[in-house]
C-alpha positions in Angstrom: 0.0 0.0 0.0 1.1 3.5 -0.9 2.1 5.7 1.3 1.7 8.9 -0.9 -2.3 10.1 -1.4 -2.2 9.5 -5.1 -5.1 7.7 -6.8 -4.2 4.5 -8.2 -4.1 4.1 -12.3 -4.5 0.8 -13.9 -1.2 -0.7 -15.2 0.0 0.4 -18.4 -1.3 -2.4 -20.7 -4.9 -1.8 -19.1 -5.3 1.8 -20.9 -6.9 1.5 -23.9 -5.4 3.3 -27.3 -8.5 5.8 -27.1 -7.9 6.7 -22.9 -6.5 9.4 -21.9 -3.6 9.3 -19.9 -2.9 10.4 -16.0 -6.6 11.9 -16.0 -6.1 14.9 -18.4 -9.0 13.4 -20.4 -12.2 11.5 -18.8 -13.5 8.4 -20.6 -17.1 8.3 -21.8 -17.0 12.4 -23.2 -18.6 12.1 -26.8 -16.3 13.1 -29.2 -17.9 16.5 -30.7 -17.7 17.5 -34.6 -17.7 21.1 -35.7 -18.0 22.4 -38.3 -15.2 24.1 -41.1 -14.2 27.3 -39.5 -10.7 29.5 -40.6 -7.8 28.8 -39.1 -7.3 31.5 -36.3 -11.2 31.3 -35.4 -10.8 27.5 -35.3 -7.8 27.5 -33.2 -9.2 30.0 -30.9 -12.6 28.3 -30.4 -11.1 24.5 -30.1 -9.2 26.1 -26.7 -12.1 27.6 -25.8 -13.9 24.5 -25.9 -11.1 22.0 -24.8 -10.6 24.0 -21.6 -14.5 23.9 -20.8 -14.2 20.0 -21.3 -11.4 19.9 -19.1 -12.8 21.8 -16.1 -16.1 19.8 -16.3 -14.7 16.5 -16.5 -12.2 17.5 -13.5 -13.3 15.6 -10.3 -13.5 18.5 -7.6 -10.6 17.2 -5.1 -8.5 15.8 -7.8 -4.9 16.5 -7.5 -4.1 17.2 -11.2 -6.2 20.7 -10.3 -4.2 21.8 -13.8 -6.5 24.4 -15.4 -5.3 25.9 -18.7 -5.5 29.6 -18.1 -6.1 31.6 -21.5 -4.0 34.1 -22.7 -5.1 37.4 -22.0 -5.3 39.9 -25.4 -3.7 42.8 -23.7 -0.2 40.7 -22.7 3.1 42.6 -23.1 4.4 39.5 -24.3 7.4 39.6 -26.6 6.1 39.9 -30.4 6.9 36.8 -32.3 9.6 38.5 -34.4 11.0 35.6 -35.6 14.7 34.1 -34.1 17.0 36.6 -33.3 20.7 36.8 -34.6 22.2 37.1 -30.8 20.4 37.4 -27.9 21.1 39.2 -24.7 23.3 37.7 -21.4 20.3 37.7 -19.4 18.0 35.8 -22.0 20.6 33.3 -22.5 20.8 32.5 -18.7 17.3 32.0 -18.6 17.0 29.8 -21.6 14.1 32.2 -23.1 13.5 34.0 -26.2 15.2 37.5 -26.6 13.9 40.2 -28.9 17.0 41.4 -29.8 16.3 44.8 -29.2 19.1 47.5 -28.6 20.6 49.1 -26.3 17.7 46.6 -24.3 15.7 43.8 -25.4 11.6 43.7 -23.8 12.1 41.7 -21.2 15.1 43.0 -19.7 13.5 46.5 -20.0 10.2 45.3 -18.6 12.0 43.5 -16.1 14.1 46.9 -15.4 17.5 45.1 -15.2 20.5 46.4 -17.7 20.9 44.6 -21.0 24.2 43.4 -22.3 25.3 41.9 -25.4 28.5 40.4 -24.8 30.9 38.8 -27.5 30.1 36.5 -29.7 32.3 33.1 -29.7 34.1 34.4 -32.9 35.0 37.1 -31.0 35.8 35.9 -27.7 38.1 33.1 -29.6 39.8 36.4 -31.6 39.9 37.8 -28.3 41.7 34.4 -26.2 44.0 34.2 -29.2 45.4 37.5 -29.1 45.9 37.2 -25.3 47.7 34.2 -26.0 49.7 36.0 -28.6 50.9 38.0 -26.6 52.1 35.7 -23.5 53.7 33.4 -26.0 55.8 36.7 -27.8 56.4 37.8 -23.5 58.0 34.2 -22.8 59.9 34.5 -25.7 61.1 37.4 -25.3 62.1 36.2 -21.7 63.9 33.5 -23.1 66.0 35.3 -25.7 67.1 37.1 -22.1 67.9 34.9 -20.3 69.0 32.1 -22.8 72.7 33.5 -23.0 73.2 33.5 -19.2 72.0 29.9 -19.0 74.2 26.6 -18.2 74.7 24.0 -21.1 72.3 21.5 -19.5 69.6 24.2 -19.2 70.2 25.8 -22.8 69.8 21.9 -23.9 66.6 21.7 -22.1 65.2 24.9 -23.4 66.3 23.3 -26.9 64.6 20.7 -26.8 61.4 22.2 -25.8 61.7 24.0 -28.4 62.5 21.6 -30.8 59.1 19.5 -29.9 57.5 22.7 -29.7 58.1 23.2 -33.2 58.0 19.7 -34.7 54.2 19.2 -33.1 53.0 22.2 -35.0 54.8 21.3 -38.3 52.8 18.0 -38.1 50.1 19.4 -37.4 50.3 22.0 -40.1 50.3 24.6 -38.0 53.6 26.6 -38.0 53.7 30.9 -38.0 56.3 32.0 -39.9 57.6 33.9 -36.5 57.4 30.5 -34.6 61.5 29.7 -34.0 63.3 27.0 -36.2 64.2 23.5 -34.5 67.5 25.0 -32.6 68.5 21.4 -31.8 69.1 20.6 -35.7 72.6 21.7 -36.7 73.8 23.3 -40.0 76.3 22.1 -42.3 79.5 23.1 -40.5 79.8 25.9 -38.2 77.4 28.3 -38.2 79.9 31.5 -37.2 83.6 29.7 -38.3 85.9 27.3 -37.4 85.9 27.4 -33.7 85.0 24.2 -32.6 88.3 22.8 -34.4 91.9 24.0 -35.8 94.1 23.3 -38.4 97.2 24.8 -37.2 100.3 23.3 -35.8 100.4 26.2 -33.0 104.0 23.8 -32.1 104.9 24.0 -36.0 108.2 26.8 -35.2 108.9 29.7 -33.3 106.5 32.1 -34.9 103.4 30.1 -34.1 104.7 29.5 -30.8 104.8 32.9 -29.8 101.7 33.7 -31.4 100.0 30.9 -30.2 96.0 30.1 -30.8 93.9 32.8 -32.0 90.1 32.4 -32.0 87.2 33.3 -34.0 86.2 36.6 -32.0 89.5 38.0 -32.9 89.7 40.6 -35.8 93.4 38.4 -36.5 91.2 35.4 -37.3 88.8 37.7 -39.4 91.3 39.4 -41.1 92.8 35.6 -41.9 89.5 34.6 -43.2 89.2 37.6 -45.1 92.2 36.8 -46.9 91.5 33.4 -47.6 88.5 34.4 -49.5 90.0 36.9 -51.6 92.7 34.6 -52.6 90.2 31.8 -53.3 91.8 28.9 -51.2 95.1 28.1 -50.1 97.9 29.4 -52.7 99.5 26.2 -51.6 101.4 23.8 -49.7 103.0 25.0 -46.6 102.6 28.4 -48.1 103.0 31.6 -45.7 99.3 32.8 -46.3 97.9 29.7 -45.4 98.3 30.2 -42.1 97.1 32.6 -39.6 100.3 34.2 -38.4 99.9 35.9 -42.5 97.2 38.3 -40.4 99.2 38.6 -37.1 100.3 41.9 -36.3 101.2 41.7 -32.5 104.9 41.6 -31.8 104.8 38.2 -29.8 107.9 36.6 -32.1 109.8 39.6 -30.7 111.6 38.7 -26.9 110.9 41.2 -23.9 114.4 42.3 -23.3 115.1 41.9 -19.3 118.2 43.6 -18.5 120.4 41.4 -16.1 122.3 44.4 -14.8 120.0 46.5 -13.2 119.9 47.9 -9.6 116.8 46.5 -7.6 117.6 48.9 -5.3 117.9 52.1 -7.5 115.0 54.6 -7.1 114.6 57.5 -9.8 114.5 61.6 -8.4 112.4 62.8 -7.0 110.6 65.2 -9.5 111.0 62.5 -12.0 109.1 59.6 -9.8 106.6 62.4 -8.8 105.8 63.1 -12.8 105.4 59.3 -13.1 102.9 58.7 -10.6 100.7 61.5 -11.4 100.9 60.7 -15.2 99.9 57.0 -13.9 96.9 57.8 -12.0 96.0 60.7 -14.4 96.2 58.5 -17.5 95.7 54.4 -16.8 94.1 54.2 -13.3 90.5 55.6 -13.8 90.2 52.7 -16.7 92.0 50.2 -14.0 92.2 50.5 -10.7 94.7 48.0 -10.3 96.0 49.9 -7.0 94.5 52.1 -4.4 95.4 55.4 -4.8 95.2 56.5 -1.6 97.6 53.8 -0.1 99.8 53.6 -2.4 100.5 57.4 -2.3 100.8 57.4 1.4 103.3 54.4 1.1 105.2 56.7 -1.3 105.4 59.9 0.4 107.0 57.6 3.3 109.4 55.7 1.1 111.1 58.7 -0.4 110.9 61.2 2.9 112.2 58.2 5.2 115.1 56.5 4.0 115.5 54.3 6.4 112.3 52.8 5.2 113.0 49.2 3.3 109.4 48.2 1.6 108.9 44.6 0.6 109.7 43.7 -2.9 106.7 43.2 -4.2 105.9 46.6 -3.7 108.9 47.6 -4.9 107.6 46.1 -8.2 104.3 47.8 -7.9 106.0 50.9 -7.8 108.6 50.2 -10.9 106.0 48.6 -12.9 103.4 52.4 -12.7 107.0 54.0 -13.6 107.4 51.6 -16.5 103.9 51.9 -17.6 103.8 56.1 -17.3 107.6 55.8 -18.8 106.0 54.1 -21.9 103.0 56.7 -22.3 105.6 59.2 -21.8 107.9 58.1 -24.9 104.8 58.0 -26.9 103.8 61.6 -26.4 107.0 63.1 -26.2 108.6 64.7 -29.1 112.2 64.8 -27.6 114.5 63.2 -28.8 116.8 62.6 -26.3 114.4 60.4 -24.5 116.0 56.9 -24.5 113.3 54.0 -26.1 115.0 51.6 -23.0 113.6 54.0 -20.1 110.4 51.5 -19.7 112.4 48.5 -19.9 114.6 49.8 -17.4 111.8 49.8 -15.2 110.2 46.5 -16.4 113.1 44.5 -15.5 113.5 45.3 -12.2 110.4 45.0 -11.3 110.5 41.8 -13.3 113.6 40.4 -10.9 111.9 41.7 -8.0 108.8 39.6 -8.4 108.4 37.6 -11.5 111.6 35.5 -10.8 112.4 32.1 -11.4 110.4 30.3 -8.2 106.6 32.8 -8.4 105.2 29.8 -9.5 106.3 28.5 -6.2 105.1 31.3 -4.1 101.9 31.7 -2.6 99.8 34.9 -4.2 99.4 37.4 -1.7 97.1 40.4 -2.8 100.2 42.6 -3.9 100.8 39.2 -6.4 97.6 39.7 -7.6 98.3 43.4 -8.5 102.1 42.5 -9.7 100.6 40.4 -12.4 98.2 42.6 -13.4 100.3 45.7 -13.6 102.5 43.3 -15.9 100.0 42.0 -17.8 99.1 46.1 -18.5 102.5 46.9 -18.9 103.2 44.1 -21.8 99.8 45.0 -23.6 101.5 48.3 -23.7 104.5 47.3 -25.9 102.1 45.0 -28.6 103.1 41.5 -26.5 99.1 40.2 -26.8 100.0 36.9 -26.1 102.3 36.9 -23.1 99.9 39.7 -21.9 96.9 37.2 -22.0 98.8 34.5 -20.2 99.9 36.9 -17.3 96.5 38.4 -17.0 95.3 34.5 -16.7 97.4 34.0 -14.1 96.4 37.6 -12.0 92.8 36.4 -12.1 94.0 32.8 -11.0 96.0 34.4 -7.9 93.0 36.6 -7.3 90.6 33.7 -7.3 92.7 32.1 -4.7 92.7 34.6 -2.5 89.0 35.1 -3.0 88.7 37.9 -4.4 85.8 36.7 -7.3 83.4 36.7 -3.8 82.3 38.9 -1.5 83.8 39.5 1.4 81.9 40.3 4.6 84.8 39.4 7.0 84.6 41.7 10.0 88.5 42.2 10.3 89.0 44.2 6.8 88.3 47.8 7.1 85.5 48.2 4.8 87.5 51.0 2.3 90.2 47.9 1.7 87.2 45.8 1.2 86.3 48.0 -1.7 89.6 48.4 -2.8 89.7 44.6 -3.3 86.4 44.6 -5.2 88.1 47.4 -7.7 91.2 45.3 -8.1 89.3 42.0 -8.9 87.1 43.9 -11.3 90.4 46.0 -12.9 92.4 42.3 -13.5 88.7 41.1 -14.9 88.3 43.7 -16.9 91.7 43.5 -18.9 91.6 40.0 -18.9 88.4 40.5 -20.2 89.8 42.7 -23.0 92.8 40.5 -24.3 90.5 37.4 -24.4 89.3 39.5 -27.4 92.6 40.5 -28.5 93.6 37.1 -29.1 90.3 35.4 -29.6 90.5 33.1 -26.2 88.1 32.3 -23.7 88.3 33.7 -19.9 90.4 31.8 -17.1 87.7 31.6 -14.7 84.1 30.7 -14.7 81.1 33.3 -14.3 79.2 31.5 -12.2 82.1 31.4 -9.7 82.3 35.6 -9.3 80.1 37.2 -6.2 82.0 40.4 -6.3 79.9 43.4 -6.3 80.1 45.9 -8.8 81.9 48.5 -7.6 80.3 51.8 -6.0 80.9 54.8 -8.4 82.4 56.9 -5.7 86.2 57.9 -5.4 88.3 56.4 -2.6 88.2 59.9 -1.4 84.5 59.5 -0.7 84.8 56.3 1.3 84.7 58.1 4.5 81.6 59.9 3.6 79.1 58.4 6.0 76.6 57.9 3.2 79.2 56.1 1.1 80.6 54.2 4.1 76.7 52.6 5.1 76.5 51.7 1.8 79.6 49.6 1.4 79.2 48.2 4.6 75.4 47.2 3.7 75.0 44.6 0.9 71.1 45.0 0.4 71.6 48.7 0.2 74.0 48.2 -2.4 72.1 45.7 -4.2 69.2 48.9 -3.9 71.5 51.1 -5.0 72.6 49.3 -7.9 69.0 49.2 -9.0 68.2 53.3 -8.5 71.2 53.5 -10.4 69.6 51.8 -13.1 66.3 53.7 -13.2 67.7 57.0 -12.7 69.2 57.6 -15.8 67.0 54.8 -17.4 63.3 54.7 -17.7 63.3 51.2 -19.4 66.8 48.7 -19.3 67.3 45.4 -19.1 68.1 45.2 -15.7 64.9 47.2 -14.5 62.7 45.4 -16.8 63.6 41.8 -15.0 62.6 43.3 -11.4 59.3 42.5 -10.3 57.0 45.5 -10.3 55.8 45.0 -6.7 59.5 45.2 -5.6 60.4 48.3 -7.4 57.0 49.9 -5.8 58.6 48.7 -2.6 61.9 50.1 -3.1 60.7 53.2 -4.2 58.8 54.2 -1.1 62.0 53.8 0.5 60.7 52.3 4.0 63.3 49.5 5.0 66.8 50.8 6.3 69.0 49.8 3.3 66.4 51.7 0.5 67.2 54.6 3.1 71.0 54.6 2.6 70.9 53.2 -0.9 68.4 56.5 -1.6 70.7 59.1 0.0 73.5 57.7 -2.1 71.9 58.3 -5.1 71.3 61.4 -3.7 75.3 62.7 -3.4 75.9 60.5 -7.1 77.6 62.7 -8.9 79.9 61.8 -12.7 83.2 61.0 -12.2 86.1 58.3 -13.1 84.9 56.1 -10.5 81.1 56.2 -12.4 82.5 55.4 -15.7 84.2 52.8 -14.2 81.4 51.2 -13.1 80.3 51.3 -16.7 83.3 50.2 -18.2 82.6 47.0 -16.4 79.3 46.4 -17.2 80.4 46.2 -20.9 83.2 44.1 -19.6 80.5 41.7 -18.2 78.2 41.9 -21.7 81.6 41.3 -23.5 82.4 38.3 -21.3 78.9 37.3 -21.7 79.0 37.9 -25.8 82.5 35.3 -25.1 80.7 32.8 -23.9 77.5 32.2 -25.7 78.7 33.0 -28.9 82.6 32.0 -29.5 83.0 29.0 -27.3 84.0 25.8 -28.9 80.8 24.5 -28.3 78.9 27.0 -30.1 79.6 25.3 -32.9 77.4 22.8 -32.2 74.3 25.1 -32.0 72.1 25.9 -35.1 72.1 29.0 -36.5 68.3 29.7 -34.8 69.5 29.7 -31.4 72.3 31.8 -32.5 70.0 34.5 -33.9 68.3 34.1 -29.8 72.0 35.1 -28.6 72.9 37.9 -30.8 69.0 39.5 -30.6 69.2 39.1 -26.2 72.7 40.1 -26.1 72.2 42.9 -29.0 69.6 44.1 -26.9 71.3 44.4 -23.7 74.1 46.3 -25.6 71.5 48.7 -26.3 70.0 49.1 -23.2 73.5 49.8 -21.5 73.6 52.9 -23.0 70.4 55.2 -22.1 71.9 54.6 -18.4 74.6 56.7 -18.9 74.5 60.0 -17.6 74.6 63.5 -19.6 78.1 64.2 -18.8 79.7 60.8 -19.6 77.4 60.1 -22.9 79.9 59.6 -25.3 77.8 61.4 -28.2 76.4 64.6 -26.0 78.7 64.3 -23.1 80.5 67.0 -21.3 84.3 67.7 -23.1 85.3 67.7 -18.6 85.2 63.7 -18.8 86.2 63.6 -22.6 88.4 60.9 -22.0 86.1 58.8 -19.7 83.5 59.2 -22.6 85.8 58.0 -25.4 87.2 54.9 -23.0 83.1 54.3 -22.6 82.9 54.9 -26.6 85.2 52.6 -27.9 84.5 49.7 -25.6 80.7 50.3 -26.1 81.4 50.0 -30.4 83.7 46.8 -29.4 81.2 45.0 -27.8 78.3 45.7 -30.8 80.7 44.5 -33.4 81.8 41.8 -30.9 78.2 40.6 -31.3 76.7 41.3 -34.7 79.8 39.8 -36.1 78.9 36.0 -36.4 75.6 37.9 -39.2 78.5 39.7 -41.4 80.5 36.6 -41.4 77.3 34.2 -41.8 76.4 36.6 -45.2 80.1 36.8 -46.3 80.6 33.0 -46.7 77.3 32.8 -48.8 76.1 30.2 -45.7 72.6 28.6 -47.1 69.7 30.3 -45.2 65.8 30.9 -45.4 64.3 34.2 -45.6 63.6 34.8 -42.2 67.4 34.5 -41.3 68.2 36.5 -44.8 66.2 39.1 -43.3 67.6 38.9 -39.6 71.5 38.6 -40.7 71.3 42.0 -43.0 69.5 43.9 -40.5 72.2 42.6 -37.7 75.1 42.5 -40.5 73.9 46.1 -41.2 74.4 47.0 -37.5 77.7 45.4 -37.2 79.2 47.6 -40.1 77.5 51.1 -38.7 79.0 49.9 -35.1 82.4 49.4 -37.2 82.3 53.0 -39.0 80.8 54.8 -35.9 84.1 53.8 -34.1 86.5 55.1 -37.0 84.5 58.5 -36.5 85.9 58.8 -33.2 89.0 59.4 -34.5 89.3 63.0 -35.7 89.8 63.7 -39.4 93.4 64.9 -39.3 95.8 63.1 -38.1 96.7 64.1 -33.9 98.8 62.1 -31.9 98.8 63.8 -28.9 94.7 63.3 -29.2 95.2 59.6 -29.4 97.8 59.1 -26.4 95.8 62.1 -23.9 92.1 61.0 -24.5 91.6 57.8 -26.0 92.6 54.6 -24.8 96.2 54.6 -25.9 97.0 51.4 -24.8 95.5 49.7 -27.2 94.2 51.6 -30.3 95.3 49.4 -32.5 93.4 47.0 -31.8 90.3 49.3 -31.9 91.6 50.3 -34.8 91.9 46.9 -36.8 88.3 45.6 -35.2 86.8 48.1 -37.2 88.4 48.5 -40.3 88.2 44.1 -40.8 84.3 44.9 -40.6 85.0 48.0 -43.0 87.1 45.3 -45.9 84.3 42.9 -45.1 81.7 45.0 -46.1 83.6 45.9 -49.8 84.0 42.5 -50.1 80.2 41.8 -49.8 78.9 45.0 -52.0 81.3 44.1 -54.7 80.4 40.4 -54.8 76.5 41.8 -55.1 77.3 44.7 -57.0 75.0 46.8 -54.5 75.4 50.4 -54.1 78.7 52.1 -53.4 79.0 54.6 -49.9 81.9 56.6 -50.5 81.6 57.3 -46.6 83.3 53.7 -46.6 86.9 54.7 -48.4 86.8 57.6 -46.6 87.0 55.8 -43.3 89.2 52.9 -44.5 91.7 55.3 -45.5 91.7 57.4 -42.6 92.6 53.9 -40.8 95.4 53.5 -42.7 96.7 57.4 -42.1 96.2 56.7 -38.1 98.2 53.4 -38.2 100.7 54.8 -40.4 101.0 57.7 -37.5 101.2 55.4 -34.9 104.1 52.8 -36.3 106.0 55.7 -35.6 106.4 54.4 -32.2 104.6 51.5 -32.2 106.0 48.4 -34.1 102.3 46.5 -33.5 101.1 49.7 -35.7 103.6 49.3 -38.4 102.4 45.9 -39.0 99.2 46.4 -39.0 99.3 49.2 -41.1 101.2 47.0 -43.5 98.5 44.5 -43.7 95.8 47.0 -44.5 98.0 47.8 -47.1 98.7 44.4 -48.3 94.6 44.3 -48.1 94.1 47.3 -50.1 96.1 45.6 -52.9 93.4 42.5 -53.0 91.6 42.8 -56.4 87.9 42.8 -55.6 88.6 46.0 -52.7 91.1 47.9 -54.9 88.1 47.6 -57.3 85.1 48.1 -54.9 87.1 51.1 -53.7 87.7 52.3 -57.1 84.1 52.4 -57.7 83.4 53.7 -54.8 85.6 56.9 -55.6 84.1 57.4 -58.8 80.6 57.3 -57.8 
């Protein structure tokens, strides 16, 4: 028995075809005929008559008490319009016709609720699309950032992703042309030269010996390419072009004469030390630091007022090595005679007997080591010795590293003004380390990974016991703040500020902690000087490093062109965005003519490190490597870049001819080099119009030849200059440039 009050029905197969079903319709109601009527009249009267049938046959305590209730005439119902194109939010929630109306359909605006009408599905999918767009262009971006700085097994990983990345959508036939090429698959040979293999004997004789390897991010090894090409192959066997030492134009094969009769204990006048020193300081130490200024001058002033004063002899090198260095700058710029050319050398080899003896090797580095080997290094870069300068300033930054100084320090015994000093000499020894690894086209001693150091505060030593300087080398979050104002105070939009969180700049900005305190009131007292530029200076030393690395490293090779394109583009880019942070005053095209030589030192280095980097494009379009469009288009654009970086740098150099100019303001140490980078780029460039018979710049000979009048100025003194200027020479006789050129002045 049910428990529910429902009246019980006959099972299903009791109902006859003709009952009605669940009492709608009571049995036994005569089935009434009418007769024709029209169609509305008939419709409305069968309702009319079906709903009287229904309430009459309706028991009066039924439970189906369904009566149908007419429809009034006077309704505000929605017109029967037909069906709508798109209906309204609200009437799709409900399920219920909408009349489409706008800016409101009728029942929203009898209901009095706002009408929307939001995006179609076309629209919406246009919409998630574009959204998606954009986060996949952001995380590639990203990854052209950070793709240079990453480890091998990382960069592998990221490959490979990549790779599958790109391989799913060619299956599926769905590749944009922007999408990146498989970076795992590898051209035909190496994409950017011959760097993950040689075909030297560097042991073959004496000459190769002293020249020793030279790698592909040297303007020697693109000079020797260069050649090749023009001569179409090898000439032949064991012929003298056929190998590299034809471009060499350091003066490694020469020896560096040590004089074995020299007094260790000899010390010069003192006008003529004092003249020295301040040249020294004047002249090399803004660019490297090598030494503190302050305590070395102090230990000076003592050892010539107090003879009775014996210093250790590894200071007395120090001190003969910065005569030796200002003695060589000195017989450069002087137009006496009467100077002797062994002055320098003099000074060299004591210092060279005092410290650099036969058992260094077997002597433990102390921090004076580190700075004997570095002054060396400096000294022999000097004097056109590349290679013996790269292997000293490998071992300075191999006795720095053991004495720590690639980490920070926060030992609470070392006055915090030595602390920095330490920072400045690691990052001086980096620096020119840095330097001759591009000289000679070699990698860096040490690792990146393994350096902690903090850059440097841009404040002179003089400023160290200014108590705003002093809390911020003693705090290592306020200088990590610091750092980052520094960025965004000359900078609306770098590199560096672009990859901090925007939360965390808010939060430094309001300066509420203690260290955004200091670090603000330092930025506060920042004004330009040596010590700023230096700062710069090794920040390009870092990109260069960097550029090294990622681009030039035996196992480059191995990488496909693609991901190449990722490192030149991210490291391109961060070139770029080094230079809006300069200052006004230290800008090298607007700057103040008070820190004209900081701005040139910043100048040339800046040019280096572009042509350092769009390089591998030039050389990619000069050996006719097979490519798509997409990398046709990339590698002119970059190759285009590379030669404007190239002919920017020759416009440095005034017009006519000035020597004093070149030794006073520009980095005299090593304009040759600067010098050859750029005019290598210059041939290149002739080489590639004339082989595609493209439009002549005169702007091009012009620049080329005032190359060759600068070295030819410069061999005057400088035998590294006389052979370079004789291989420009020996280019400029090549057929396809003597003709390019040719053209080129006729047009």
């Amino acid at each position: 028995m049910s428990d529910f009050p429902f009246p019980q029905y006959p099972p299903s197969s009791q109902i006859s075809e003709n009952d009605p079903t669940y009492g709608w319709v009571a049995s036994g109601f005569p089935q009434a005929s009418f007769p024709p009527q029209g169609p509305s009249e008939a419709a409305s009267n069968q309702a009319e008559s079906s709903s009287q049938a229904v309430a009459a046959a309706l028991p009066e305590h039924s439970l189906n008490n369904k009566v149908a209730i007419p429809r009034s005439a006077n309704s505000p119902a929605v017109s029967n319009r037909g069906r709508v194109s798109r209906a309204c939010e609200n009437c799709r929630e409900q399920k219920v016709k909408c009349s489409g109306q706008r800016p409101t359909c009728q029942r929203c605006q009898d209901a009095g609720i706002q009408c929307s009408y939001g995006d179609r599905k076309r629209e919406k999918l246009a919409r998630r699309l574009s959204d998606l767009a954009a986060r996949v262009e952001s995380f590639e971006t990203l990854l052209q950032n950070i793709y240079p700085n990453l480890d091998s097994l990382s960069a592998q990983y990221v490959e490979q992703i990549l790779s599958d990345q790109y391989d799913n959508d060619q299956s599926s036939g769905h590749l944009p042309l922007e999408f990146p090429s498989p970076i795992l698959s590898t051209d035909p040979g190496s994409p950017i030269g011959a760097i993950d293999s040689t075909k030297e004997d560097f042991n073959r004789d004496e000459k190769m010996q002293a020249m020793g390897f030279v790698g592909e991010h040297s303007e020697i090894a693109w000079t020797f390419r260069l050649k090749k090409i023009l001569h179409q192959g090898p000439l032949g066997k064991d012929t003298a072009r056929d190998y590299v030492t034809a471009a060499n134009y350091f003066i490694d094969d020469s020896d560096v004469m040590i004089l074995s009769d020299v007094d260790l204990s000899q010390r010069p006048p003192l006008a003529a030390a004092d003249s020295l020193i301040e040249i020294y300081f004047r002249i090399v130490h803004p660019c490297f630091p090598i030494v503190s200024k302050a305590v070395f001058l102090a230990q000076y002033k003592s050892f010539y007022s107090s003879p009775s004063i014996r210093p250790g002899m590894r200071w007395l090198a120090i001190f003969n090595l910065i005569l030796a260095i200002a003695m060589k700058f000195a017989h450069n710029t002087s137009q006496d005679a009467e100077i002797s050319t062994d002055d320098h050398t003099v000074y060299f080899s004591r210092a060279w007997k005092l410290s650099m003896g036969d058992v260094t090797l077997l002597n433990h580095p102390n921090l004076q080591q580190v700075q004997v080997e570095g002054l060396s290094a400096f000294y022999l870069m000097t004097v056109g010795q590349a290679n013996r300068s790269w292997r000293l300033s490998g071992i300075s930054i191999q006795s720095a590293v053991t004495m720590g100084l690639n980490l920070r320090n926060e030992s609470s015994s070392i006055l915090y003004n030595w602390r920095e000093n330490r920072y400045r000499v690691w990052w001086s020894v980096y620096v020119l380390h840095v330097l001759l690894c591009v000289m000679t086209g070699r990698l860096p001693s040490s690792d990146e990974d393994s350096c902690t150091t903090p850059l440097p505060v841009p404040f002179g030593e003089e400023e160290f016991s200014r108590g705003e300087v002093e809390q911020l080398i003693e705090n290592h979050e306020a200088r990590t703040s610091f750092m980052q104002r520094l960025v965004s105070q000359f900078s609306t939009q770098s590199a560096e500020s672009a990859l901090i969180p925007e939360s965390f700049r808010l939060q430094s900005a309001a300066g509420g902690s203690e260290s955004d305190q200091i670090a603000s009131a330092a930025v506060q007292i920042l004004k330009p000087s040596a010590s700023l530029h230096f700062l710069y200076f090794v920040e390009l030393g870092l990109i260069m490093r960097r550029s090294i690395d990622a681009l030039y490293a035996p196992g480059a090779g191995r990488k496909s062109w693609r991901s190449i394109e990722m490192v030149v583009s991210a490291l391109n880019g961060r070139t770029d965005s080094w230079l809006p942070k300069l200052p006004v005053e230290l800008h090298f095209t607007q700057g103040s003519p008070a820190y004209e030589r900081e701005r040139l030192s910043l100048a040339f280095a800046f040019y280096s490190t572009k042509i350092l980097i769009t390089q591998p494009c030039l050389n990619r379009i000069l050996t006719q490597a097979p490519w798509n469009n997409q990398t046709e288009n990339f590698c002119t654009t970059i190759a285009a870049m590379c030669i404007d970086s190239a002919s920017q740098m020759l416009d440095l150099l005034p017009e006519k001819l000035d020597l004093a100019w070149a030794y006073q303001l520009c980095p005299w140490w090593c304009p040759v080099h600067y010098i050859m980078q750029a005019t290598t780029i210059l041939f290149t460039s002739l080489v590639i119009r004339e082989k595609a018979n493209t439009i002549r710049y005169p702007r091009t000979v012009e620049r080329v030849s005032r190359a060759a009048d600068w070295l030819a100025g410069l061999a005057a003194k400088d035998p590294s200059a006389q052979r370079a200027w004789n291989a420009v020479q020996d280019m400029l006789s090549n057929r396809p440039i003597e003709a390019a050129m040719e053209l080129q002045i006729q047009s």
